[in-house]
C-alpha positions, -999 to +999 in steps of 0.1 A: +000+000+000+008+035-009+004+073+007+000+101-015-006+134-011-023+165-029-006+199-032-026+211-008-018+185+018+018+191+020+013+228+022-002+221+053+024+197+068+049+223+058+027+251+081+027+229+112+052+230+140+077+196+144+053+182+174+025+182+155+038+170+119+052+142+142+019+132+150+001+136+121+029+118+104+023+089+128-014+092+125-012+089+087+012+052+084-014+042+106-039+039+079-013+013+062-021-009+088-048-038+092-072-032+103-064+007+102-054+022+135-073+058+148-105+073+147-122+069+115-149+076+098-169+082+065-175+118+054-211+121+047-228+135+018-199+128-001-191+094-022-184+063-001-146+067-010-140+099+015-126+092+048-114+114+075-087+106+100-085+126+139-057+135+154-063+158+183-082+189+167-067+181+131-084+164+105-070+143+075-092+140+048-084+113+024-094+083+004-085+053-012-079+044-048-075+009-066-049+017-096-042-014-113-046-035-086-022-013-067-038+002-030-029+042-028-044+059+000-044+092-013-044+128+012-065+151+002-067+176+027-050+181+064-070+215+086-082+219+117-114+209+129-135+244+126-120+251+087-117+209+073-154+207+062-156+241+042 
């Protein structure tokens, strides 16, 4: 399984402090595992695909994508709580 991330994503890993893109960081390879480690869920109102990962008040918004038999989970967005779902 492979992590990707959008533009958009690593612009806000880049804007974190070291603490905090440690733990995001360690959030996020715990999506690799089996079952998937953290608190979970499916975005609603939005295609069964979306996903969103917590880590304290940050949320990672991200799915997964099937290319060529191949497993990507792919980031799509890391924010705060308040400012994630806009």
């Amino acid at each position: 399984m492979q992590i990707k991330y959008s533009k958009s994503a690593v612009k806000a890993i880049h804007s974190f402090d070291q603490a905090t893109k440690l733990r995001i960081k360690y959030g996020i390879e715990g999506l690799i595992k089996i079952p998937p480690r953290g608190d979970i869920k499916i975005i609603q109102g939005s295609n069964q695909s979306l996903f969103r990962l917590r880590i304290g008040k940050y949320r990672v918004l991200y799915e997964y994508i099937n290319n060529n038999g191949e497993e990507i989970i792919m980031i799509k967005d890391i924010g705060s709580r308040g400012d994630i779902y806009k």
